[in-house]
C-alpha positions as CSV (number, residue, x, y, z in Angstrom):
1,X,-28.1,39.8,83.8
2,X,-28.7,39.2,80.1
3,X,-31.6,39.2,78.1
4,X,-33.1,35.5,76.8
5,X,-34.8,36.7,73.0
6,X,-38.6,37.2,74.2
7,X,-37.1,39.3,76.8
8,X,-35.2,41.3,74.4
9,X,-38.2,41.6,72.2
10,X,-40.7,42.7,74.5
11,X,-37.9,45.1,76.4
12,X,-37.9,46.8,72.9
13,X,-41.6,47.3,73.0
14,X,-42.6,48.4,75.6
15,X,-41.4,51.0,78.8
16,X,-40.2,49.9,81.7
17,X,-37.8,46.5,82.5
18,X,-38.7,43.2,81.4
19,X,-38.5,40.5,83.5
20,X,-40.5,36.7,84.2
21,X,-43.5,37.3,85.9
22,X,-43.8,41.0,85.3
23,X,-46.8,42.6,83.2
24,X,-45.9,44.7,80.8
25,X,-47.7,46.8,78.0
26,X,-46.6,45.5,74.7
27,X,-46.9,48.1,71.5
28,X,-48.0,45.7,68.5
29,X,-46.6,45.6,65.3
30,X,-49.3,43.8,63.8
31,X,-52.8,43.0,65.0
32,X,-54.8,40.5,63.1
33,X,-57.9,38.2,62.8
34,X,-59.2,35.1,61.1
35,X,-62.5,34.1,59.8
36,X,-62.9,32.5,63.0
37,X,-63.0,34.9,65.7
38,X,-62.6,37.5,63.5
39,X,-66.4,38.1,63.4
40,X,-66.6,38.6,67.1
41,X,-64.1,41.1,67.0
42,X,-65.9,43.2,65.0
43,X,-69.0,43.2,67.0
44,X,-67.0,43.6,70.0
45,X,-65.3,46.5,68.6
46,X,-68.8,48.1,67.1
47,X,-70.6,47.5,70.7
48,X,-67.9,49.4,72.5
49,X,-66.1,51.5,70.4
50,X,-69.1,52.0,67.2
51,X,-67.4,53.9,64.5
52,X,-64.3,54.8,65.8
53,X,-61.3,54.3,63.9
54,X,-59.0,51.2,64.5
55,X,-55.4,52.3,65.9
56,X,-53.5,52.4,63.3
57,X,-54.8,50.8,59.7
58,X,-51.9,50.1,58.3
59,X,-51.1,47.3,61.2
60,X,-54.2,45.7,61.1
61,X,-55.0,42.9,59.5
62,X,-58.0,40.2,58.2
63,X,-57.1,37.1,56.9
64,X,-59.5,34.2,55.9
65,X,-57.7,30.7,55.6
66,X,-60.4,28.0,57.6
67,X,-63.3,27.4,55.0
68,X,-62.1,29.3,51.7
69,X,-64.0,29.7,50.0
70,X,-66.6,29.3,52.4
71,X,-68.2,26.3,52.2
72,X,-70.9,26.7,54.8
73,X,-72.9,29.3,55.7
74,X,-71.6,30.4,58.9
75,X,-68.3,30.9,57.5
76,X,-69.6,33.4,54.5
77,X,-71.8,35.5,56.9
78,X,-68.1,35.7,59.4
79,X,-66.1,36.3,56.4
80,X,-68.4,39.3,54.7
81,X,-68.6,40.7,58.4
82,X,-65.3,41.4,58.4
83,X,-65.2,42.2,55.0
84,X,-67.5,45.1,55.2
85,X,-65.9,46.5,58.7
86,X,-62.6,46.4,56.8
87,X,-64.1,47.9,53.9
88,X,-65.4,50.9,56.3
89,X,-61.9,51.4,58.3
90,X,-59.3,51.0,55.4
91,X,-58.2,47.6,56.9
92,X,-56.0,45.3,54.4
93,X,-58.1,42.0,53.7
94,X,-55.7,38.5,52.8
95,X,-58.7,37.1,51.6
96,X,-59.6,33.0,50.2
97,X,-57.4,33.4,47.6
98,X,-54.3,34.0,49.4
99,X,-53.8,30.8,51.8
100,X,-52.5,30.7,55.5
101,X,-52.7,33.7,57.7
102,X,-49.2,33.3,59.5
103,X,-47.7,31.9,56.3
104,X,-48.8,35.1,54.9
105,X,-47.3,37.3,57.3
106,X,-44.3,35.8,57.0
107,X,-44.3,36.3,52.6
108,X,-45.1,39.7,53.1
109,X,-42.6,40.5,55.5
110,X,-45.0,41.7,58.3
111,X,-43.8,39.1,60.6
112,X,-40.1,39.6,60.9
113,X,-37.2,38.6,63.7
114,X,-38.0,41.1,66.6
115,X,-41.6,41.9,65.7
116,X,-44.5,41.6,67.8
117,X,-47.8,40.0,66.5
118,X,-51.5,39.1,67.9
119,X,-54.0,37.7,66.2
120,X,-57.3,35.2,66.7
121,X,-54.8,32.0,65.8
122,X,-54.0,29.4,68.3
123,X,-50.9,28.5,66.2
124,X,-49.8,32.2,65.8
125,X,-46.9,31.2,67.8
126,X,-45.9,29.7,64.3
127,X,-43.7,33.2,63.7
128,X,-41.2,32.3,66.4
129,X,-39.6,30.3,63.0
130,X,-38.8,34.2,61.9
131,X,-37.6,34.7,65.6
132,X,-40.7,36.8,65.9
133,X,-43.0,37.0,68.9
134,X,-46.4,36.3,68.5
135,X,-49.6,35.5,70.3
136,X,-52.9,33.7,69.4
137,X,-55.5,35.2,71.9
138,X,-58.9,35.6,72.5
139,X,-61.5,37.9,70.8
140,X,-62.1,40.2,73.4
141,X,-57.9,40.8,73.8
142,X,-57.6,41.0,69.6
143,X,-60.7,43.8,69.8
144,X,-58.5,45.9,72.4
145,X,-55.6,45.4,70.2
146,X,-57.0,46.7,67.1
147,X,-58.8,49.3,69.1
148,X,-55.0,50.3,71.2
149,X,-52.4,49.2,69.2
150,X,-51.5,47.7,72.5
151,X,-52.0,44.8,74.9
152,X,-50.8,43.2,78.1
153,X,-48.9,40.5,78.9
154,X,-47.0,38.9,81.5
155,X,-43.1,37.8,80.1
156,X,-42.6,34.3,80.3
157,X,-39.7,32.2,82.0
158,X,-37.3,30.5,79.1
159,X,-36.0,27.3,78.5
160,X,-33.1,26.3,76.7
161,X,-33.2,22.9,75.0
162,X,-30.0,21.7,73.4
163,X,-30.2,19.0,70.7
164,X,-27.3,17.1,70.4
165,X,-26.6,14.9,66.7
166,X,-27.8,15.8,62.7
167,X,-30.7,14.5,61.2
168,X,-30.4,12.6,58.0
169,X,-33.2,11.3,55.3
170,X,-35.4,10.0,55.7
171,X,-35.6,12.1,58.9
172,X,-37.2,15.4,58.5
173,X,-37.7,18.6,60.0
174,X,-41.2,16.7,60.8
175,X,-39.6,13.4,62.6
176,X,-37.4,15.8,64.6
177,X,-40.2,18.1,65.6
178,X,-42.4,15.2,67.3
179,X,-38.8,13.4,68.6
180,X,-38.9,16.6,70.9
181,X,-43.0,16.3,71.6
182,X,-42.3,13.1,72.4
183,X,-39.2,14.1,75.2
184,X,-40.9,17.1,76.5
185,X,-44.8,16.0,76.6
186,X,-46.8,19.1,77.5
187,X,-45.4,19.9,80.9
188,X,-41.8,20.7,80.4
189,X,-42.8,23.8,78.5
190,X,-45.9,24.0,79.8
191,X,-45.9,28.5,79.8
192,X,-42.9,29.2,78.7
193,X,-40.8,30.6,76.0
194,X,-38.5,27.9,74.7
195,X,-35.1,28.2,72.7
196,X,-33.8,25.6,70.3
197,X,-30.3,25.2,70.0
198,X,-27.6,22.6,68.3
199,X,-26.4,21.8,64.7
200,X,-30.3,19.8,64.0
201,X,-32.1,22.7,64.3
202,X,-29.7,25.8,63.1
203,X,-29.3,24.0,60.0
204,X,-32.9,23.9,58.9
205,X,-34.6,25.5,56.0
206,X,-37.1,28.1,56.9
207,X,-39.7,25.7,55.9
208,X,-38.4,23.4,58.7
209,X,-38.1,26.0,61.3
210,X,-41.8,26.5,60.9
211,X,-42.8,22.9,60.7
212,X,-40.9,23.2,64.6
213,X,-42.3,26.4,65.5
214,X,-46.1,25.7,64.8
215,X,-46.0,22.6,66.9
216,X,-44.4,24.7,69.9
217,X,-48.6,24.7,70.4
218,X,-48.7,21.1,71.1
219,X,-46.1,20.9,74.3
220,X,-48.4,23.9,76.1
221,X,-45.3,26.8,75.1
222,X,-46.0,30.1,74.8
223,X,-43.5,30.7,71.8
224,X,-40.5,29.1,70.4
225,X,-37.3,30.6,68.8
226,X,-34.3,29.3,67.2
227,X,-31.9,31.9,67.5
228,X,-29.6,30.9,65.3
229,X,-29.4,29.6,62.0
230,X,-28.8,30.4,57.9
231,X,-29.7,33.2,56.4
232,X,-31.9,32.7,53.4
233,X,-31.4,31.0,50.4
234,X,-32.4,32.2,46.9
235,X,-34.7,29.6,46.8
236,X,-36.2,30.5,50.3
237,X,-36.6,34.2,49.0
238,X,-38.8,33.4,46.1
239,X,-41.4,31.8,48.5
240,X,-40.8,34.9,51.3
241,X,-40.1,37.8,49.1
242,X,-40.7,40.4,51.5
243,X,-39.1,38.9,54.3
244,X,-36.0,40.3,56.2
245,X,-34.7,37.6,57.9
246,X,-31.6,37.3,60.1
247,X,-30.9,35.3,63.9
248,X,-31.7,37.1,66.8
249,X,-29.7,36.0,69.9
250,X,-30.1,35.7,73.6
251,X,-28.0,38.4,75.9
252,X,-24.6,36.7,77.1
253,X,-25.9,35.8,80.4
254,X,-29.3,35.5,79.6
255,X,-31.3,33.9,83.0
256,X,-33.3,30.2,81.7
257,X,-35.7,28.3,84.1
258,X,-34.8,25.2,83.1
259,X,-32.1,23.1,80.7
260,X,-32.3,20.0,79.2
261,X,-30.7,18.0,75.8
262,X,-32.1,15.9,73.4
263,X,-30.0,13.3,71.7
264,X,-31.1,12.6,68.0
265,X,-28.2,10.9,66.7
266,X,-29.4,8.2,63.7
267,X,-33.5,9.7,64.2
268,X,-35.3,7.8,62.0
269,X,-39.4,8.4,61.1
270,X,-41.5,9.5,63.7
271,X,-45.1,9.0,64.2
272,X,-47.7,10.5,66.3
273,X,-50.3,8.1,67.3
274,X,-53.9,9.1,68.4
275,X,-55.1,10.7,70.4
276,X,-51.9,12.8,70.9
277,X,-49.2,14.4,69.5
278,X,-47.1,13.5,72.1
279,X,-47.5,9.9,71.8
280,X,-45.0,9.4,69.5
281,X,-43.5,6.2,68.2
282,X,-41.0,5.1,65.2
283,X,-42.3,3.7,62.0
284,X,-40.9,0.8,62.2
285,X,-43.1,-0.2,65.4
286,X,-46.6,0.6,63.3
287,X,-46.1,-1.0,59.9
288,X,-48.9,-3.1,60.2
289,X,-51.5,-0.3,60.7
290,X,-53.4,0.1,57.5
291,X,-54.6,3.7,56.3
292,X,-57.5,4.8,54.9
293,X,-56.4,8.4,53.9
294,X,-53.3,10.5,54.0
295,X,-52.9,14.7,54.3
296,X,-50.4,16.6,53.3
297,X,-50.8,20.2,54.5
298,X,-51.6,23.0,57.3
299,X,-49.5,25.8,58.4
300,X,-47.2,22.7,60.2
301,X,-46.3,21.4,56.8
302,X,-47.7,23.2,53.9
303,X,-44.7,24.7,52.4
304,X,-43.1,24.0,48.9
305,X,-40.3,21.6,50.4
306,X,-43.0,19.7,51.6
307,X,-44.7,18.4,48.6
308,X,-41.3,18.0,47.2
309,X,-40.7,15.4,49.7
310,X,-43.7,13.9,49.0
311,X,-43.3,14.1,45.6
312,X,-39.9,12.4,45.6
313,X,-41.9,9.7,47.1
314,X,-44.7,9.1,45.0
315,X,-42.6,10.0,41.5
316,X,-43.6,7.0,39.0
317,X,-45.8,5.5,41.4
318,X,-49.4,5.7,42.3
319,X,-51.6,5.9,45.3
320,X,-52.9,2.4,46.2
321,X,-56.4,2.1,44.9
322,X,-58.8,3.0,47.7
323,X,-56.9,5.8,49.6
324,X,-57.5,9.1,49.2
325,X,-54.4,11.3,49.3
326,X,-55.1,14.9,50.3
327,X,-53.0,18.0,49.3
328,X,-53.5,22.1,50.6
329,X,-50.4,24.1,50.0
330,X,-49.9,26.8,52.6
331,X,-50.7,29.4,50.0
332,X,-50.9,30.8,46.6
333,X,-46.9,31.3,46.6
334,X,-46.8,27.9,47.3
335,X,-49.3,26.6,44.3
336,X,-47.5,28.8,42.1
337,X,-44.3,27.2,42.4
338,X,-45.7,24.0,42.6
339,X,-47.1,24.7,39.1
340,X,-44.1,26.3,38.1
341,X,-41.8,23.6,39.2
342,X,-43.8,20.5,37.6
343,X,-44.0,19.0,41.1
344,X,-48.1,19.2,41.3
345,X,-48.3,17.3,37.8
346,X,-46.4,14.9,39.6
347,X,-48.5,14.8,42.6
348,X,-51.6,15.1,40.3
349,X,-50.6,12.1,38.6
350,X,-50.1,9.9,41.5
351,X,-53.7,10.4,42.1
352,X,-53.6,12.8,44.6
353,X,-56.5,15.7,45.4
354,X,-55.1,18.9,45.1
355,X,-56.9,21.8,46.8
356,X,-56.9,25.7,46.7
357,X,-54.4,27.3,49.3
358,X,-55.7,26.9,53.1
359,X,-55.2,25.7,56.5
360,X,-57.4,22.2,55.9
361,X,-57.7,19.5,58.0
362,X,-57.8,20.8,61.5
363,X,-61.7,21.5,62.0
364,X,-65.2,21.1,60.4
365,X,-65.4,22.4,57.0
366,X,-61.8,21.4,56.1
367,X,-60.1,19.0,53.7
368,X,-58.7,16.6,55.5
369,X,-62.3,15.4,57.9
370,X,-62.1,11.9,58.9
371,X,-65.6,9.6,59.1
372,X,-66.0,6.7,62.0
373,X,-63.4,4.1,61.6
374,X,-61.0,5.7,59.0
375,X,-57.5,6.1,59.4
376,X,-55.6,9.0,58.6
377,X,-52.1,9.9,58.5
378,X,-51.6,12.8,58.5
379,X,-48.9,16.3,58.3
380,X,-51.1,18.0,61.1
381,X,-50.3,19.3,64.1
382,X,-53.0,17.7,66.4
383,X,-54.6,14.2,66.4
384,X,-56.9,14.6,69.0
385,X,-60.2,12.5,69.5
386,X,-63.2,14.8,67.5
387,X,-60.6,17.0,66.1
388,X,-60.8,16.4,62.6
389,X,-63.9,14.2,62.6
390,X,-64.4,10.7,63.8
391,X,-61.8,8.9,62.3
392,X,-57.9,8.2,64.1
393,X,-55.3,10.3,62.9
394,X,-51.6,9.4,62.9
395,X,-49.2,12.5,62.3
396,X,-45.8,12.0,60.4
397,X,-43.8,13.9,58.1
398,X,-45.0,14.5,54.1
399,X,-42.3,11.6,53.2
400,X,-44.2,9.3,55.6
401,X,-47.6,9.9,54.6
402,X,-47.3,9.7,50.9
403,X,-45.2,6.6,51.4
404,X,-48.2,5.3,53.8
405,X,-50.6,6.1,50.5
406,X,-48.5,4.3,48.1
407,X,-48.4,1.1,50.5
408,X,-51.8,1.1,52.0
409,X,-50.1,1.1,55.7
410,X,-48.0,3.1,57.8
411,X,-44.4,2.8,55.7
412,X,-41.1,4.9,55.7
413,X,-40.3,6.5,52.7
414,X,-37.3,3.8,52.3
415,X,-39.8,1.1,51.7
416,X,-41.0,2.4,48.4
């Protein structure tokens, strides 16, 4: 019987046969940690290992991308924590300068197809867009990592999803990623790996195939992959450099737990209405719901050819008086071509706030909070109640929520 990809790629790491259900010990490429969690791990690792040396330096990794720079306390004590423990074991630090921890893995080419990475991120499963496995996980499992080089897991069953149609503008990446929350809710994948196949999702940029990955999160998957698909462009490589990318494919014969198709023929804008992303409805059924505030952002949609979208929107026009439109590309890459390109002096003169590179709005301390009663739409990946503050938050593509700023209510980038 064949292999289905996260088979393949945990086969290739570790001894033994792979299998669903089986435990295996999985060698990691990279090991990482955040400025949350990341802290932990180092006490952890000082209380039961004290000074020895971390597996292997040059596969282990601190990045800080919550509150950079650290805007509270808390997150400066975490952040010089790790600072100094990396200082002490040689440990490469992506530090508030350099933006999203997984987006940055991917620029530097340390997440790559048929890679394994852990790290302190519960979106780390992100990296399937590079048909790479990867693992958000507890402090105590990322402090045996960087202690190991190793950790356990038990391989996943695989699903096979089949989407049938093309998308079209003003249908994104975004619209079809919550089309497919909104079919498979959180059980249908609830554990599993999941591969996406059909002409919607092979044909998406890499910026798109994150925006899909990230969210794999949000239907209760343990990874996603879309094993097929283009090569980069030249475009693509300016933003990821150091990336070697190329499709990884399932075994002829490969065994998958369950099947199902998704038809998006004529998709049009999706919107995820509180308080989750599964709730999903069309723009046209929400027009009338006014918005306080719009985000554009996170590792979900933080990427050059997002603000492009949004700035094809809001070109010659302005944010209605009395919303605040939020920006926070991915990461410095990102800003630099923005600045480069002329598309932040066009977001900058719709009236949009532009941030330094981070994650923002998904906890405390980020841009993109909500107070009691606002509405937000938003390019998040989560609109649950508390999540980012008080307020509702709707998520939709970057098209959707800077045509939602410009009219003051939920609107579809045609209606500007």
């Amino acid at each position: 019987m064949g292999k289905t990809v996260i088979e393949k790629i945990l086969q290739s790491h570790s001894e033994g046969r792979t299998e669903p259900g089986k435990i295996v010990w999985v060698d990691l490429d990279v090991r990482s940690a955040r400025d949350f969690g990341g802290p932990n791990v180092v006490k952890n690792f000082q209380r039961e290992y004290g000074d020895a040396p971390v597996a292997d330096k040059e596969k282990t990794f601190f990045t800080f991308d919550l509150s950079v720079p650290a805007c509270t306390r808390k997150y400066a004590e975490n952040q010089q924590i790790c600072r100094k423990f990396a200082r002490k074991q040689g440990i490469k630090v992506f530090d508030v300068d350099k933006g999203i921890g997984s987006h940055i893995l991917m620029e530097e080419g340390l997440a790559s197809p048929g890679k394994t990475v852990v790290g302190t991120d519960s979106h780390l499963n992100i990296l399937g867009a590079v048909n790479c496995f990867s693992q958000g996980m507890g402090d105590v499992d990322i402090t045996f990592a960087f202690k190991s080089g190793k950790i356990w897991f038990e391989v996943p069953e695989t699903m096979k999803v089949q989407l049938e149609g093309q998308i079209r503008w003003p249908a994104t990446a975004k619209d079809l990623t919550l089309c497919i929350l909104k079919h498979m809710g959180t059980q249908k994948a609830a554990l599993k790996a999941v591969e996406f196949y059909g002409e919607a999702v092979e044909n998406l940029s890499l910026a798109g195939r994150i925006t899909l990955c990230s969210m794999e999160t949000e239907m209760a998957g343990i990874t996603g992959f879309i094993p097929r698909g283009k090569r980069l462009s030249s475009e693509e490589r300016k933003e990821f450099p150091r990336l070697s990318f190329s499709p990884l494919h399932a075994e002829r014969g490969a065994h998958y737990s369950d099947e199902c198709t998704i038809d998006v023929h004529n998709l049009n804008p999706q919107v995820a209405v509180p308080f989750s992303p599964t709730r999903v409805q069309s723009v046209s059924e929400l027009k009338n719901i006014h918005v306080d505030s719009g985000f554009i952002g996170s590792c979900t949609n933080g990427r050059v050819e997002d603000f492009k979208a949004a700035a094809q929107v809001l070109k010659g026009r302005k944010v209605k008086p009395g919303i605040m439109l939020k920006l926070v590309p991915a990461t410095r890459r990102v800003y630099e071509r923005l600045l480069q390109e002329g598309i932040l002096e066009i977001l900058f003169e719709s009236g949009a706030i532009v941030s330094n590179p981070g994650c923002g709005g998904c906890a405390e301390g980020h841009i993109g909070l909500t107070g009691s009663g606002e509405v937000q739409i938003s390019t998040g990946n989560r609109n649950f109640a508390g999540k980012q503050g008080r307020g509702e938050i709707y998520l939709a593509s970057p098209a959707v929520v800077a045509a939602s700023c410009v009219k003051g209510r939920i609107a579809s980038p045609e209606d500007v």
